[in-house]
N, C-alpha and C positions, 0 to 999 in steps of 0.2 A: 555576553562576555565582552569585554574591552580590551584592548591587548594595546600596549606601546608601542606595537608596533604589527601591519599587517599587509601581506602579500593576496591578490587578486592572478590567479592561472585564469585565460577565457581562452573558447575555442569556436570557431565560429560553421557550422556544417547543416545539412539538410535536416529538417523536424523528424526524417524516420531515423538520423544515426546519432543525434542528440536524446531521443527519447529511448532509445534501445542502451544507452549511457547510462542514463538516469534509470532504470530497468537493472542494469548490469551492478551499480551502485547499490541497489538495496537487495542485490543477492550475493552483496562481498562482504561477508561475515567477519571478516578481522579488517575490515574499514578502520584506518585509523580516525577517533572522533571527533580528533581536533581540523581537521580538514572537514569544510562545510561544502556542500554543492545544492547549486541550482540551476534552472533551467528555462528556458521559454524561448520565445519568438522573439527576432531584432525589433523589429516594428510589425504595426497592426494590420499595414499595407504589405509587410512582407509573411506573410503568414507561413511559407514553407522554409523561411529563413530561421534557422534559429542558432544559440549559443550557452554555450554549459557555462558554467560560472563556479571555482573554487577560491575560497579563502583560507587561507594560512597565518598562524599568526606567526610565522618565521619563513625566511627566505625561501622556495621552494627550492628544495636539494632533488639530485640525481633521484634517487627513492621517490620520493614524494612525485616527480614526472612521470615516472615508470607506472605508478600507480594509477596514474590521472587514465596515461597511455592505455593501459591495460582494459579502462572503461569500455576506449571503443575496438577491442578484439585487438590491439596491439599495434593498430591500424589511425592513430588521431592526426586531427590537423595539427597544424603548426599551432602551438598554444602564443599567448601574448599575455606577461608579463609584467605585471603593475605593481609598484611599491604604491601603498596606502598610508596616505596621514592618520595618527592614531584615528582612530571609532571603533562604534558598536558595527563588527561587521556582522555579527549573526541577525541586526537587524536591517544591517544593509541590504544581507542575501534575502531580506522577504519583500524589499521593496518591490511597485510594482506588480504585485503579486495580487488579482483582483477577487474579491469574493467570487462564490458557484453559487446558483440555487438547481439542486436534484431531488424531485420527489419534493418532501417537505423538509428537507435540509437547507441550511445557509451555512456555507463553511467558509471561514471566512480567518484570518488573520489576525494578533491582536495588535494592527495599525488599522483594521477597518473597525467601524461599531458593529453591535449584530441589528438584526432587522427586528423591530416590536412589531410581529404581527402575527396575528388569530394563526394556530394552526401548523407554524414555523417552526423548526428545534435549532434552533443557533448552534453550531460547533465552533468552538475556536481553536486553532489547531496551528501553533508558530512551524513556519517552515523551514526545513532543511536540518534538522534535529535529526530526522530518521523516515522514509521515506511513507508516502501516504499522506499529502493535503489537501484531496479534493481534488487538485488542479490537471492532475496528469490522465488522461480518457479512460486508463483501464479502472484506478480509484473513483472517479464518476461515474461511471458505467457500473459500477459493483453499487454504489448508493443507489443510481435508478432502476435497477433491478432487486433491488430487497424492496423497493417500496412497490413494487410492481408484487412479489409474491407477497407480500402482506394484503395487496389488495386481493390477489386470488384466494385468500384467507388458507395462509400456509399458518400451523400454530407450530409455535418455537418453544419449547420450554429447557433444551439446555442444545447449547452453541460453542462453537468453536472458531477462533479464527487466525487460521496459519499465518506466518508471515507477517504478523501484523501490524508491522511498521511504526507508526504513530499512536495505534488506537485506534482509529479516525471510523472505522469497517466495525469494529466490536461495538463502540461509542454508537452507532448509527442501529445498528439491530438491538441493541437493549434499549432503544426508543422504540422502536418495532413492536418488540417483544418485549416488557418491561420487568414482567415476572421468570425472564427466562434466567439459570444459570450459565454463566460465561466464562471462558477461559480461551486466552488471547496468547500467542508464542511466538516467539521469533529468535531464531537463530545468531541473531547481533547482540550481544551483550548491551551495549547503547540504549537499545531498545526499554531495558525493562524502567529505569529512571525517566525518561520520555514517556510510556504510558501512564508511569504514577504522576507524571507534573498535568498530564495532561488531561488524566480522569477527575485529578484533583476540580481543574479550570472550568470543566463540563459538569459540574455537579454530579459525576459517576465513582459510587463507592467502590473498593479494591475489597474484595473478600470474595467467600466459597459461597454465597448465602445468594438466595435467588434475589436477580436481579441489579447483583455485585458483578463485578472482574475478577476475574486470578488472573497474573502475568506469570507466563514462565520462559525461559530461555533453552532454546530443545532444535535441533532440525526437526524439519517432520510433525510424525506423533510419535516419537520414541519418549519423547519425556512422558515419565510414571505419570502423573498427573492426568497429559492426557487419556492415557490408558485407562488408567481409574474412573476417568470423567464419562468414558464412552458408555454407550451409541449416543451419537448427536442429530437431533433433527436437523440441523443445518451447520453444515461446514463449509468457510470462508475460504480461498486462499489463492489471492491478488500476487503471485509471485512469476515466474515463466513458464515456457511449454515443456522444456527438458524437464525439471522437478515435476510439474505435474503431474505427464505423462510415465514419470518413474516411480509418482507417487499413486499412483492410481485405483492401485490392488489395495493399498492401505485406509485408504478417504474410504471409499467402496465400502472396507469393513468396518472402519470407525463411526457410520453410520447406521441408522435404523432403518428397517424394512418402510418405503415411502418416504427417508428424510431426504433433504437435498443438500447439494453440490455446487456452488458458486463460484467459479476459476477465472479469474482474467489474469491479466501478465503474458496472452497469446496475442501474437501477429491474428486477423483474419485469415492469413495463408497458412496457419497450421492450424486450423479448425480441425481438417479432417482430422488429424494424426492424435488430435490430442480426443477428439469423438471415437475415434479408433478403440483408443485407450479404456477410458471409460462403460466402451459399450460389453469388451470382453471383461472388466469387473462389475460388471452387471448395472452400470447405472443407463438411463436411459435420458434421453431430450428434452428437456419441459422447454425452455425459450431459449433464443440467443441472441444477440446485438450486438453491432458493432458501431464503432467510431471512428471513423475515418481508418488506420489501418489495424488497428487494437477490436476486438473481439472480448463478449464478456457470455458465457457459457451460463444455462442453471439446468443442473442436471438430477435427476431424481432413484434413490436408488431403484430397482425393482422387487416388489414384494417375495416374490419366487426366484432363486437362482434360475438361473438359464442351465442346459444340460448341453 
């Protein structure tokens, strides 16, 4: 997008209150779309330093502050304030932005090429459209653990993935899984035109038909579809510890006796609470990792309720 005219909000704070921002952003459902955000470190030398980045294509009003604000608990730094000479800022916001490799993934942006090589799945996945590009620990952490239970030879033949931001999560297990059916949701309206541009990009067909996507837009699994779609061998959902932890009883029953459980969007520090959760809806431990402060859970349900 181009606009005549474009404003840059930046905020400059620690990598744990910058990413728990970026966290906060893609579980703000009435996000207005025209407001772009991004995120990362100042420098390569400063690695705990980091800085949010919003673009506006109009002067940022009182509203629009208040909302930036709101990212980080109500609680933000001093923001700083740039008029922008016309551009393309939605390619602005991806400068900078380096390819990942996880597992057999290359996620990468389309300012980088993909990688030609044996064995590789390229994703190209434009940033700050809708959250999920690889780059944030808990979306990496969820790639390298499906490639991880694909090696433990988990068989997927129909999937789900909450939250699903981008794509980026659903797009990665239907390479996994090829023949599995899929259905992808997210509670942002945003969302569903950003998975079709982006399944389009990926060579991943939109349909009910094994080895397609359905998108739908739903909190939860309340949307019919999901319903319909259940039990799932394996259920995604990169979102926080609160929903999780609130969503627990539901994922539990939305899946199949031995399917699994996939959660990040947790701090390490609320491992327990969110294991907690899970173990009274019957699901049990299979692995877990973490990344520096981010944790990525795979959980499996138990064949037998517990009494």
């Amino acid at each position: 997008m181009t606009a005549d005219e474009a404003w840059k909000v930046t905020y400059f704070a620690p990598r744990a209150r910058i990413e728990a921002a970026l966290l906060a952003h893609e579980d703000a459902w009435d996000w207005d779309p025209d407001v772009v955000i991004a995120g990362g470190e100042i420098a390569p030398d400063q690695p705990e330093d980091w800085r949010l980045e919003a673009w506006l294509p109009h002067r940022p009003c009182a509203d629009d502050l208040a909302q930036l604000a709101a990212l980080f608990d109500g609680e933000a730094p001093a923001p700083l304030i740039e008029h922008l000479p016309p551009t393309d800022w939605i390619t602005l916001s991806q400068a900078g932005i380096e390819p990942i490799r996880e597992g057999p993934f290359h996620v990468h942006t389309p300012d980088h090429p993909p990688l030609a090589q044996a064995g590789v799945r390229n994703l190209v996945i434009p940033a700050s459209l809708a959250f999920g590009t690889g780059q944030h620990a808990t979306t990496a952490g969820c790639l390298a653990m499906l490639a991880v239970m694909k090696q433990r030879g988990v068989v997927v033949r129909n999937l789900a993935d909450i939250g699903t931001g981008t794509g980026l999560l659903a797009f990665a297990a239907l390479h996994l899984w090829p023949g599995a059916r899929a259905i992808a949701s997210d509670i942002d309206p945003v969302c569903g035109p950003v998975v079709a541009l982006n399944a389009d990009a990926n060579g991943v067909g939109l349909g009910a038909e094994p080895g397609r996507l359905t998108m739908v837009i739903g909190a939860g699994v309340d949307h019919p579809l999901l319903k319909l779609s259940a039990p799932y061998d394996l259920l995604i959902a990169n979102i926080l510890a609160g929903p999780l932890i609130d969503l627990a009883p539901a994922f539990a029953a939305s899946v199949a006796p031995r399917g699994s459980v996939l959660l990040s969007g947790l701090l390490a520090t609320q491992i327990p609470a969110v294991r907690t959760a899970y173990d009274r809806a019957g699901m049990r431990l299979a692995a877990q990792a973490t990344r520096g402060d981010w944790a990525v859970l795979w959980l499996r349900r138990r064949r037998f309720a517990r009494r």
